[in-house]
Structures are given as structure tokens and as C-alpha cells.
PARO-823812 format. One record per residue (C-alpha): x, y, z; residue in one letter. Coordinates in steps of 0.02 Angstrom, whole numbers, plus 50000, padded with zeros to 5 digits. Layout:
N
+-------+-------+-------+----+
!  east ! north !    up ! aa !
+-------+-------+-------+----+
!     X !     Y !     Z !  A !
...
+-------+-------+-------+----+
//
This chain:
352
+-------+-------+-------+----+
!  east ! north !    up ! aa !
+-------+-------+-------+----+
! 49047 ! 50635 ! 49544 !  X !
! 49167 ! 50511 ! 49635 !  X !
! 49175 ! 50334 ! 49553 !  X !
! 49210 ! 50178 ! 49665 !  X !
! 49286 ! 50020 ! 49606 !  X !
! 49115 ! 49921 ! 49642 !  X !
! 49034 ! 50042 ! 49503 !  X !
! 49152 ! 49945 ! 49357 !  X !
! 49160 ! 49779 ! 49297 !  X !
! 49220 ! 49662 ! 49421 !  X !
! 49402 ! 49631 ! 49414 !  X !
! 49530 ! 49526 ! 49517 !  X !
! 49718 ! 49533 ! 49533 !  X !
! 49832 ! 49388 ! 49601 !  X !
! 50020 ! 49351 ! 49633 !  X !
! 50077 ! 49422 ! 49823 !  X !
! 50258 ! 49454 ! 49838 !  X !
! 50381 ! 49417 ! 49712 !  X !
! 50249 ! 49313 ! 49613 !  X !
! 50226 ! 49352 ! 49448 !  X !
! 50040 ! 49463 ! 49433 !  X !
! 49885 ! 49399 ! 49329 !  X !
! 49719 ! 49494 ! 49316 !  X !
! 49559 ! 49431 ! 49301 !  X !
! 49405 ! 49509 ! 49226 !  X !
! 49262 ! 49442 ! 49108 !  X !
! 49296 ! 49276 ! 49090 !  X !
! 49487 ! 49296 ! 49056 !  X !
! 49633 ! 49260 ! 49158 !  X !
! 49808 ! 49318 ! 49083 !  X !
! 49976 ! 49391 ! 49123 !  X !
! 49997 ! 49561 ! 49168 !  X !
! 50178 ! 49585 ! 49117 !  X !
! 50148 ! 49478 ! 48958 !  X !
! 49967 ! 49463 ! 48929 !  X !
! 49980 ! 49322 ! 48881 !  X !
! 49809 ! 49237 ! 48905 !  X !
! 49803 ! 49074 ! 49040 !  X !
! 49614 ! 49031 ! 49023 !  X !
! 49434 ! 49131 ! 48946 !  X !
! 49267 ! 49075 ! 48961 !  X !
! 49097 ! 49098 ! 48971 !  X !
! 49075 ! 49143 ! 49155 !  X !
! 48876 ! 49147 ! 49221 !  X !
! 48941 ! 49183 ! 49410 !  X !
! 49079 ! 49234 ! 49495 !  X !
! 49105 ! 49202 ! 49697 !  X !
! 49247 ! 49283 ! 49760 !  X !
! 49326 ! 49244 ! 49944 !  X !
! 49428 ! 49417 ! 49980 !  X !
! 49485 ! 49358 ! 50148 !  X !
! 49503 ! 49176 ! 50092 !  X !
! 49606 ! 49232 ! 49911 !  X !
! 49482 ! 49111 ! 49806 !  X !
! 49403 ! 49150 ! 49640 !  X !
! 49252 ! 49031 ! 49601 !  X !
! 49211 ! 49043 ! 49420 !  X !
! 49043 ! 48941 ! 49372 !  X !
! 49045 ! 48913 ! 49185 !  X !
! 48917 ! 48918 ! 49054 !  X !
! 48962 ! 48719 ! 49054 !  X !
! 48966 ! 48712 ! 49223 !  X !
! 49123 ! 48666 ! 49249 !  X !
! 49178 ! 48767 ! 49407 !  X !
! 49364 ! 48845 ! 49390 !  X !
! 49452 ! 48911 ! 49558 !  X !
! 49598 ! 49019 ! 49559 !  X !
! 49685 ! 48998 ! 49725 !  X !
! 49820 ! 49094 ! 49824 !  X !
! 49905 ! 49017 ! 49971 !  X !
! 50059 ! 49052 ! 50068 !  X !
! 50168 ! 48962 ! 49949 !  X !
! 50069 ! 48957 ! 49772 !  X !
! 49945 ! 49034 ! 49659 !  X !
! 49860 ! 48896 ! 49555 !  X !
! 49678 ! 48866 ! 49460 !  X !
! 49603 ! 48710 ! 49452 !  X !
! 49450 ! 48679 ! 49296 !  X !
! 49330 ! 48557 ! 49370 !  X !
! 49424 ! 48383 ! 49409 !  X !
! 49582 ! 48421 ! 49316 !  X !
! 49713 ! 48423 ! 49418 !  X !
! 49778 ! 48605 ! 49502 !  X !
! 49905 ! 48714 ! 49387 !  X !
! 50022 ! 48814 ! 49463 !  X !
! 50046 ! 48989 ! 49399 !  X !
! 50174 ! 49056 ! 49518 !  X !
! 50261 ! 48991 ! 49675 !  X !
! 50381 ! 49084 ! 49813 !  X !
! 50446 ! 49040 ! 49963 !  X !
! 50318 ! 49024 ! 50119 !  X !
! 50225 ! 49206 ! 50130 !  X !
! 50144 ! 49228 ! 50284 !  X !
! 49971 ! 49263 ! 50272 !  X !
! 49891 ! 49283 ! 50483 !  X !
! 49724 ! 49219 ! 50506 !  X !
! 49696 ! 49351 ! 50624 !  X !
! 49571 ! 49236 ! 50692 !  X !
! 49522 ! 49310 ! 50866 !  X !
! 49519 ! 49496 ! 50803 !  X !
! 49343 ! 49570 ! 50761 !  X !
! 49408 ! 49647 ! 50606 !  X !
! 49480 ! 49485 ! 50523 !  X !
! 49402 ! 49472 ! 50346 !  X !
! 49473 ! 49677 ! 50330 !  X !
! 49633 ! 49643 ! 50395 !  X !
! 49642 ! 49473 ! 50287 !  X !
! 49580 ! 49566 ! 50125 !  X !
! 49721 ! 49722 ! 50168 !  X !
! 49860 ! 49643 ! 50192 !  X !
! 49818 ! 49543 ! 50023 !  X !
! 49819 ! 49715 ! 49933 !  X !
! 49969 ! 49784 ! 50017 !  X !
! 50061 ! 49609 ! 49960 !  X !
! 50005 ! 49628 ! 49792 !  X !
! 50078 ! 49761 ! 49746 !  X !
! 50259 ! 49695 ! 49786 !  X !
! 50333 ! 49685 ! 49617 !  X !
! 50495 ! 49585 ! 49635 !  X !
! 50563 ! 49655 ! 49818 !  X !
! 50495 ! 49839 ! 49772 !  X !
! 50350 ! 49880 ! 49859 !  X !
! 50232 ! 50009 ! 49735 !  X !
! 50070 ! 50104 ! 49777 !  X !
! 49973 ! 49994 ! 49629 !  X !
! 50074 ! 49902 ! 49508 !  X !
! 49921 ! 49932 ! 49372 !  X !
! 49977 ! 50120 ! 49378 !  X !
! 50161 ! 50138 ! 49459 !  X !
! 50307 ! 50076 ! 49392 !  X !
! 50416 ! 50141 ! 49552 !  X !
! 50393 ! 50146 ! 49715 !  X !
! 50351 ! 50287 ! 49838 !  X !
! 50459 ! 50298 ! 49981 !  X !
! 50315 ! 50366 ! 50094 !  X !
! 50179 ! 50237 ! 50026 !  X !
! 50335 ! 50112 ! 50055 !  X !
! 50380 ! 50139 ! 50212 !  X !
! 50162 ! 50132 ! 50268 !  X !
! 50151 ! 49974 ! 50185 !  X !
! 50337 ! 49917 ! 50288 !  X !
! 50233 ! 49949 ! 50438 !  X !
! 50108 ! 49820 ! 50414 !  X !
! 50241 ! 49709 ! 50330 !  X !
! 50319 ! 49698 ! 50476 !  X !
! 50172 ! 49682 ! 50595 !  X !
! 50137 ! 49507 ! 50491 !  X !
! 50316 ! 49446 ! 50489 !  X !
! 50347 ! 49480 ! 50294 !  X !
! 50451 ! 49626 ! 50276 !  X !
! 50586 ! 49518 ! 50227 !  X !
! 50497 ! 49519 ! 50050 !  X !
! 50545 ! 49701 ! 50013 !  X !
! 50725 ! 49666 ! 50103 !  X !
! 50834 ! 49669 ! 49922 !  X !
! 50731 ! 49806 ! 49857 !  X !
! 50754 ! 49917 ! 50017 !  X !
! 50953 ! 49858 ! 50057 !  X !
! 51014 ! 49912 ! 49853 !  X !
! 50920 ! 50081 ! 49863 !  X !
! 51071 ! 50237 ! 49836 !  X !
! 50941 ! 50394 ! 49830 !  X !
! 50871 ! 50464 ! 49968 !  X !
! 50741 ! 50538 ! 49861 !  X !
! 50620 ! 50439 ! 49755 !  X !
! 50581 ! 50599 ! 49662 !  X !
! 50404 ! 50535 ! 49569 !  X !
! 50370 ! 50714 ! 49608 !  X !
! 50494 ! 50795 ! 49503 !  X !
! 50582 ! 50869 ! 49651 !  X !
! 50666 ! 50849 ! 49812 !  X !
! 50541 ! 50802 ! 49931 !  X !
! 50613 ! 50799 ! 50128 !  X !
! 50492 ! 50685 ! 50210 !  X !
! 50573 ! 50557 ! 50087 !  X !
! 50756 ! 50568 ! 50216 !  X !
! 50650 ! 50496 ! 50351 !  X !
! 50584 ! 50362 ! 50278 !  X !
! 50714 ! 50311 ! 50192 !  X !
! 50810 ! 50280 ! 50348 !  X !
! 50659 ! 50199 ! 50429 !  X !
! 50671 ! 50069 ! 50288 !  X !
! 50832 ! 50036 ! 50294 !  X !
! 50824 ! 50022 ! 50495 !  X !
! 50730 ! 49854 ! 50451 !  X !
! 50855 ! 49770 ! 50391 !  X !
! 51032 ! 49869 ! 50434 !  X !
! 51136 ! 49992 ! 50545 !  X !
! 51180 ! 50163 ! 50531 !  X !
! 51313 ! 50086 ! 50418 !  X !
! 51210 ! 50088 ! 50265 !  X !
! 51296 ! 50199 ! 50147 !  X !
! 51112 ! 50286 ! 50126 !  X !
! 51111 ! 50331 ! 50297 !  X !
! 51282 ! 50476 ! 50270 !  X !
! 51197 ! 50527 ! 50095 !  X !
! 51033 ! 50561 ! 50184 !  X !
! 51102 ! 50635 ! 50333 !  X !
! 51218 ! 50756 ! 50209 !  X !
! 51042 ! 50817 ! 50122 !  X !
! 50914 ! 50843 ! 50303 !  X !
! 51071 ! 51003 ! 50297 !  X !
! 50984 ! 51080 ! 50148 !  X !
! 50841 ! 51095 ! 50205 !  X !
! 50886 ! 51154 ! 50356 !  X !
! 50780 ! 51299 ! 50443 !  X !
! 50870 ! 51319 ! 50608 !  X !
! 50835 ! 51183 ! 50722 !  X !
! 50700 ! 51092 ! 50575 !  X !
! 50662 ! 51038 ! 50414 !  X !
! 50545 ! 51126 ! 50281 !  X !
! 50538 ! 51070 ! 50093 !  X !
! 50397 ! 51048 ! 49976 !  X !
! 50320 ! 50885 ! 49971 !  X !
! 50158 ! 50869 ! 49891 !  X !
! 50163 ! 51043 ! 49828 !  X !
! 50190 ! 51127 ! 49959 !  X !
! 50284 ! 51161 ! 50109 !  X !
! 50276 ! 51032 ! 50265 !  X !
! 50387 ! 51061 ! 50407 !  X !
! 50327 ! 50961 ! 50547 !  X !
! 50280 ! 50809 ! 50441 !  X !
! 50443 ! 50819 ! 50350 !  X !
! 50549 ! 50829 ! 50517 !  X !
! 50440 ! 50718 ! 50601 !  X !
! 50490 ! 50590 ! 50472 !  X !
! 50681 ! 50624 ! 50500 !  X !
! 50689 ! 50609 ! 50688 !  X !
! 50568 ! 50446 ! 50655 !  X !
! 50712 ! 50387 ! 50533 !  X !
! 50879 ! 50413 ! 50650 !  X !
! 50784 ! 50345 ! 50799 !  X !
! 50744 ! 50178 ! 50715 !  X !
! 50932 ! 50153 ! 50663 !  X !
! 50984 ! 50232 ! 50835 !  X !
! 51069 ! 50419 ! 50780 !  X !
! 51099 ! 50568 ! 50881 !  X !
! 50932 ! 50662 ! 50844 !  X !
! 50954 ! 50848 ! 50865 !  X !
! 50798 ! 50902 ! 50752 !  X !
! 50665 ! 50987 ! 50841 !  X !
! 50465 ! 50972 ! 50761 !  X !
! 50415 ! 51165 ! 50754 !  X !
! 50269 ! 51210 ! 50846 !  X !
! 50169 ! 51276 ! 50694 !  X !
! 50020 ! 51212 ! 50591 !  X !
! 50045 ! 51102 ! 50474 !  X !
! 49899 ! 50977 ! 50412 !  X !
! 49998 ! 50853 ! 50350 !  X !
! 50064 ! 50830 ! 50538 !  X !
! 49892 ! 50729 ! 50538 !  X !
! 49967 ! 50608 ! 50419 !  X !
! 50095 ! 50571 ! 50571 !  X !
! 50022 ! 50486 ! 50696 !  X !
! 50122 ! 50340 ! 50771 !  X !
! 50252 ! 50435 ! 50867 !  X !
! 50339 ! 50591 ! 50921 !  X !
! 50161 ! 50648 ! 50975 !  X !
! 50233 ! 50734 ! 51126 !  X !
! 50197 ! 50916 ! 51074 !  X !
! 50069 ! 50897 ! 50919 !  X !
! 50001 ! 51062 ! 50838 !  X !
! 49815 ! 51025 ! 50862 !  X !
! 49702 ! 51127 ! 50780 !  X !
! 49521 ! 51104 ! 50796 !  X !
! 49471 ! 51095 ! 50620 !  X !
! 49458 ! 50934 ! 50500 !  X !
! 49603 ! 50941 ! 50363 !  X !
! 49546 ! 50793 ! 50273 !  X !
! 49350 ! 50745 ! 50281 !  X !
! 49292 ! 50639 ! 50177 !  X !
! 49429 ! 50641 ! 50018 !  X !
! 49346 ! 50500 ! 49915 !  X !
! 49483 ! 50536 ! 49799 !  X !
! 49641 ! 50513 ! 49907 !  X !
! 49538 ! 50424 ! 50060 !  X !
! 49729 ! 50382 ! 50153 !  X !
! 49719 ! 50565 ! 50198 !  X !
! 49576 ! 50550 ! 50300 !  X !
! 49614 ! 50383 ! 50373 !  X !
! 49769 ! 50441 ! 50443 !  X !
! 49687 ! 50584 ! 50522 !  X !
! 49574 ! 50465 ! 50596 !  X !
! 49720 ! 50386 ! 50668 !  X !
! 49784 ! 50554 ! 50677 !  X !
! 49631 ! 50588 ! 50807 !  X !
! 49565 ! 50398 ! 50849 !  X !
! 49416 ! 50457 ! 50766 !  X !
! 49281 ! 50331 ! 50708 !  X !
! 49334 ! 50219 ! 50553 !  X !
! 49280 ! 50314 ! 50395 !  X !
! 49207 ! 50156 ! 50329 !  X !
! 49135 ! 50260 ! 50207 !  X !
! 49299 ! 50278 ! 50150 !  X !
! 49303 ! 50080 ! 50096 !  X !
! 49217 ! 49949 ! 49978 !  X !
! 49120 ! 49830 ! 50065 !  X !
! 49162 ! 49701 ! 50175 !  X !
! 49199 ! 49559 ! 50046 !  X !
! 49222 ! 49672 ! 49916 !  X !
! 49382 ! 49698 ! 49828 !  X !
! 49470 ! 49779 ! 49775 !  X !
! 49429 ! 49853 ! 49948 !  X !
! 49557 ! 50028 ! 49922 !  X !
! 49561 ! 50151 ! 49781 !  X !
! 49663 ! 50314 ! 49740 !  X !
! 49579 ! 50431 ! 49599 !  X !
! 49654 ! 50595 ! 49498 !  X !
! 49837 ! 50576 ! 49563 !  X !
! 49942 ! 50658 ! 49451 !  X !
! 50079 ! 50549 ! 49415 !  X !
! 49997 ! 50374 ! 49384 !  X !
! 49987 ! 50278 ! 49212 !  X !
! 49794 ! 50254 ! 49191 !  X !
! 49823 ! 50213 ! 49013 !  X !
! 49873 ! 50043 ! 49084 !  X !
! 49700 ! 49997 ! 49153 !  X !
! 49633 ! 49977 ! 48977 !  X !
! 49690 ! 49799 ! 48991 !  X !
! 49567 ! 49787 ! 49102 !  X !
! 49423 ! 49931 ! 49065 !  X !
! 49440 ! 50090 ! 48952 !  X !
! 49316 ! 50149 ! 49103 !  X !
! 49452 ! 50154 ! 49221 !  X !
! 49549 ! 50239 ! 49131 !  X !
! 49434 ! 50372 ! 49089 !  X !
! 49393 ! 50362 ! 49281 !  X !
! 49589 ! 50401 ! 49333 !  X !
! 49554 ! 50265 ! 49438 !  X !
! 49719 ! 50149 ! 49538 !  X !
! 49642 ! 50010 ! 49648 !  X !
! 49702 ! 49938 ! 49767 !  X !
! 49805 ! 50084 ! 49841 !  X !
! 49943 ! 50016 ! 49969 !  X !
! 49963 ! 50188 ! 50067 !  X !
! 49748 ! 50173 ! 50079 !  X !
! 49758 ! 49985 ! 50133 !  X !
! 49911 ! 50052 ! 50253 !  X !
! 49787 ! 50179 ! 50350 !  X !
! 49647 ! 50074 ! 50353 !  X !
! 49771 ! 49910 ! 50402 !  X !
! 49828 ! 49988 ! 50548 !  X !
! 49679 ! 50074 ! 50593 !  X !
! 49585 ! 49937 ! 50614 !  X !
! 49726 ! 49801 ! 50681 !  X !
! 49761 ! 49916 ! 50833 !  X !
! 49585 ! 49891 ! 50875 !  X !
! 49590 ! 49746 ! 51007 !  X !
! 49764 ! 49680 ! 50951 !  X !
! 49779 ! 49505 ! 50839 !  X !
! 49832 ! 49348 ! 50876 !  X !
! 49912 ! 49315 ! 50717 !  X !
+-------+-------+-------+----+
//
């Protein structure tokens, strides 16, 4: 049986950017990297603005605390004291995407992709990642940029010297291509990534592509996809060519190079309530429907989960729930809050 994040105590997380993180849950606010505890109290109700990033705690007293996040400050405020800031940054841009039917998603997304920016590096769930993932980094980039804030992940992404993140013990040669993407958003070809990258896409080479295993398992398409992807954004001589064979994870690449897709009529992904990125993408993939099935409700948050991965650190959720834990549970997830980000803010354009 699949647990959601709405079946679990209630739980909040704030600091965006380089801000430093604080979890909420029962009553108690504290540090994450310290734990050190800011406030706890008896809490009777709990009103929580996703799309507005407001916490409304009513006390047993009934003394109302708020915990606020704004462009530049997180702060609580109990009853008519005056506001305490926790953290501060420079301006963060946070859209109101005002005209676009899918605001209070898009508002509550991009909040969860921000989140998890720990410093400059951008991390699938800082609860359960220390590192980042280049591929979930370079999705969450995508809407970074789209909101005018990919200049928060700018030192993390300009100091990288690997072009593998290897968090899967090996190689993995999807990582080449979006580690040039990355640093495309910030530099030229002159990177000294982009001739240690360009030196490995030759091991892997199978003729006129790619193949490695990422995931598991071997990927060709996706993987050279993700290369040509990478030299076109910093402007290279692309000679890779994207075999015509199957591959599923070719569904997980769907924003360009769609000129001679491998489409094969059966689902790859339907309905994985334990990775649900896989079948947004596909949905992208295919401009299918939005699997809203595949989200918490509007409102809701955390609003994107990942369950059962095999490298996260679930032992860290007992700060928050020995139920998570025992659930394998990371939420938010920044590559699910990618999908359904983009997904969604296609549909009809924003104003911003």
C-alpha cells in the first residue's frame, strides 16, 4: 500500500534559497541543521496558505502565531509582539502568476523546488539528500529560470569539477548533458567542465551515440539526448546522433530534439505513486491529461513526494515522524515539483 504525505502528521518546512531551513510539526518550530528549538506550544488549529507561504498557528491561549515567508525574509510573529526574523537573503522572486489558471500549483511548486536550495546547491529534498542530482538539478534549473531565480544555484553550478554526480555509485552518461546545460546558464564553452565532459561522452561512445547505465540500466536515447541538449545550450559542434531504438526513459525527454522520437504505443510509466516524476514527464512526454492523481491536494503541502528510492537518508525524518521513516518517504521531491511545474505552467502561459 502507497502512503501519501496527507496520511502523516502535518508538517511544514521553510527557508527558500540560501536561507537557513526550519521545520514545523506539532506545535514546534526549530532548526533543521541545529535543532535547536525557536518556539513549542499547544496548537488547537493550524491554517496553512501553500500558495501564500503563511503558517497560522491558533494557540491553546489563543494567541495566534504566523510564520511568514516573503521574497526577502522568513519571520513569525506571536500575537502583538513584534515580527522576528529567522532568516533573510537578498530579494527572491516569488511570481504571482496571477492571470494563469493554475496559480495556487504553480505558487505552491516553485516554493518546494526553492526549498530545497541548500546554500547555492540545488538537492532533490534536503530532509533526505545531502548532494545534489545533476538530473533532478538541471529539472529544477528549468523552472528556476522560467521565474528569474536561477542565479540562486549560480556558485553552486559555476565551482562544480565532475561531470558525474555519481549518487549512483557509477558513471551515469545522462549526467554529461546536464552538466553542460547547467553550466550554459551562467558560462561559455570555456568552463573547464565543458573539455572534462566532452573527454568522457568518448567512453561511452557506441558509434555515432551514447549508451551507459543510468538508473540501472542501459539508456541510449535519453542519455544522448541529454548530451546534444548540453552542447547546444553552450553552442558546440553537435555530431551525436539519438538512435532510433526504444528506450522508455526517452519519455523522460520531452522539451526538445523531438524530431525523430521512438514512439511506442504502450504506457512506460502509469501511475508510479512511488516515483510519480516518471509519469509526469511522460505526460509531458505525450501532452497527456495531468495525473493529478499523482499530487496532494490543491492547498495541500507538501504537494510532491518520492517513496523507496534507494539512496535517500530516511533516518533523518525522525526529527519529524518515526512514520516517515518507516514509510521511506522524501517530500517535497524537486524533480516531482519539476514535472508537474512545467506541466502545468505551459498550460496558457503566465504573466509572472
Amino acid at each position: 500500500m502507497i502512503t501519501r504525505p496527507g496520511e502523516f502528521a502535518p508538517y511544514y518546512l521553510f527557508g527558500i534559497g540560501p536561507r537557513r531551513k526550519f521545520i514545523y510539526c506539532r506545535g514546534r518550530l526549530f532548526s533543521w541543521s541545529s535543532g535547536q528549538t525557536i518556539f513549542e506550544e499547544s496548537v488547537v488549529r493550524e491554517r496553512y496558505d501553500a500558495s501564500g507561504y503563511c503558517l497560522t498557528l491558533e494557540t491553546k491561549s489563543g494567541r495566534d502565531i504566523v510564520i511568514r515567508e516573503t521574497e526577502t525574509e522568513l519571520s513569525y510573529q506571536s500575537g502583538s509582539d513584534e515580527a522576528r526574523t529567522l532568516a533573510e537573503s537578498d530579494p527572491i522572486h516569488l511570481p504571482s502568476f496571477q492571470s494563469h489558471p493554475w496559480q495556487g500549483y504553480l505558487r505552491t511548486l516553485h516554493y518546494e523546488i526553492l526549498l530545497n536550495i541548500v546554500g547555492s546547491e540545488p538537492v532533490p529534498n534536503f530532509l533526505v539528500y545531502p548532494r545534489a542530482w545533476y538530473r533532478d538539478a538541471a529539472m529544477m534549473a528549468m523552472v528556476l529560470k522560467e521565474t528569474g531565480n536561477e542565479r540562486l544555484i549560480e556558485e553552486w553550478v559555476l565551482n562544480l569539477k565532475d561531470p558525474f554526480d555519481r549518487n549512483n555509485g557509477n558513471d551515469e552518461p545522462d549526467n554529461l548533458g546536464q552538466a553542460l546545460f547547467l553550466i550554459s546558464l551562467f558560462a561559455d564553452s570555456r568552463h573547464p567542465l565543458t573539455s572534462a565532459t566532452l573527454r568522457q561522452a568518448d567512453r561511452f561512445r557506441k558509434g555515432d551515440f551514447i549508451e551507459g547505465i543510468t538508473d540501472g540500466a542501459l539508456h541510449p536515447v535519453y542519455q544522448t539526448k541529454w548530451l546534444k541538449f548540453g552542447m547546444n545550450a553552450l553552442g558546440l559542434e553537435d555530431p551525436w546522433v539519438s538512435p532510433r531504438i526504444e528506450d522508455s526513459y526517452n519519455r523522460l525527454f520531452w522539451w526538445a530534439l523531438r524530431d525523430h522520437d521512438s514512439d511506442f504505443e504502450k504506457r512506460y510509466f502509469p501511475m508510479d505513486e512511488r516515483y510519480p516524476y516518471l509519469t509526469w514527464a511522460e505526460a509531458n512526454y505525450l501532452d497527456l491529461e495531468p495525473p493529478l492523481e499523482l499530487a496532494s491536494p490543491p492547498g495541500a503541502f507538501p504537494m510532491t513526494w518520492e517513496m523507496e528510492a534507494s539512496k535517500g537518508f530516511y533516518t533523518n525524518l525522525s526529527c519529524i515522524d518515526e512514520a516517515l521513516t518507516r514509510a521511506r518517504l522524501a517530500a517535497p521531491h524537486t524533480w516531482h515539483a519539476a514535472e508537474m511545474f512545467l506541466y502545468l505552467y505551459r498550460k496558457d502561459g503566465s504573466d509572472g
